[in-house]
N, C-alpha and C positions, 0 to 999 in steps of 0.2 A: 339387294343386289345379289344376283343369283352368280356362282363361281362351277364354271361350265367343271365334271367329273367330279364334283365332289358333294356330300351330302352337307355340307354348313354353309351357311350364309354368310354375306360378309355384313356386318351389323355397323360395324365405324365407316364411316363416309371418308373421301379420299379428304375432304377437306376438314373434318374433325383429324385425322390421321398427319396432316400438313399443321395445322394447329399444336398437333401435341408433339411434334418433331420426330414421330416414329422414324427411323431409320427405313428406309425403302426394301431392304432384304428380310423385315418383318412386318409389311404389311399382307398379312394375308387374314384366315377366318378368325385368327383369334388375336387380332390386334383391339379389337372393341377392349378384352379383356389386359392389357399392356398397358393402354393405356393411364387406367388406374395403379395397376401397379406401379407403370413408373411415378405415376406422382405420390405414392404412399413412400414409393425409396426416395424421392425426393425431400419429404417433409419429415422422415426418418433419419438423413445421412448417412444413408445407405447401409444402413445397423443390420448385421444378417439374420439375426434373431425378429427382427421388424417384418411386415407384411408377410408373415409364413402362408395364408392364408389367400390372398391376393396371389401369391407365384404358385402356392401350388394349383391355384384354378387353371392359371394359364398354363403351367407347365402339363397339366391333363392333356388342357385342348391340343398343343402342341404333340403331344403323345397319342392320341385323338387320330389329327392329321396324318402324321406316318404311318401308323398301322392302317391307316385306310389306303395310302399309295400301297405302303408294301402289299395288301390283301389283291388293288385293281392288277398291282405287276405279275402276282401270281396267277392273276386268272389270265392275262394274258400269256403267260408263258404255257399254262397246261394248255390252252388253245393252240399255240403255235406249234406243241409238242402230239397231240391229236391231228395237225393239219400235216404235220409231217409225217407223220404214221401211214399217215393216211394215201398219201403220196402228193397231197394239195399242197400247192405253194402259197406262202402267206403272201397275203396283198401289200402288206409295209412291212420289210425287215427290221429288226433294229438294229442292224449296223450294215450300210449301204457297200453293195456290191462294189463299189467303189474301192472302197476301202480297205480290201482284201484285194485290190490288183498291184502284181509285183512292179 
């Protein structure tokens, strides 16, 4: 399953993901990887010295993720900063005219 702006795939299905009770605010590309981890903190009791290995995969990927948002925001913003230079108005602002009316 392809995850539109981003380079990772989602590898866990929504229904392995329902199965394994991932919590909805962490299903994204690297819940494939979560998965095992939680059940290694599971079968551990959540020992913190336990699955160092397992969290740190995922905590990558999750590291992974952001640096690629924060990279796409940057490119968006030097663009928006070029189109302003420029005197071109951007086609979508990110904070709607709206929202600045007194």
């Amino acid at each position: 399953m392809e995850v539109e702006g981003s380079s990772k795939k989602m590898i866990a299905t929504q229904a392995e993901m329902v199965e394994a009770k991932v919590p909805i605010p962490y299903r994204d590309q690297c819940a494939h990887l979560l998965i095992p981890l939680n059940k290694c903190r599971q079968a551990e009791l959540y020992l913190p010295w336990k699955c160092e290995t397992e969290r740190h995969i995922y905590e990558k990927c999750e590291y992974e993720l952001v640096m690629e948002r924060m990279i796409k925001m940057q490119k968006i913003r030097e663009q928006q900063e070029a189109n302003s230079k420029s005197g071109k108005k951007s086609p979508i602002p990110l904070i709607p005219n709206t929202a600045n009316a007194s």
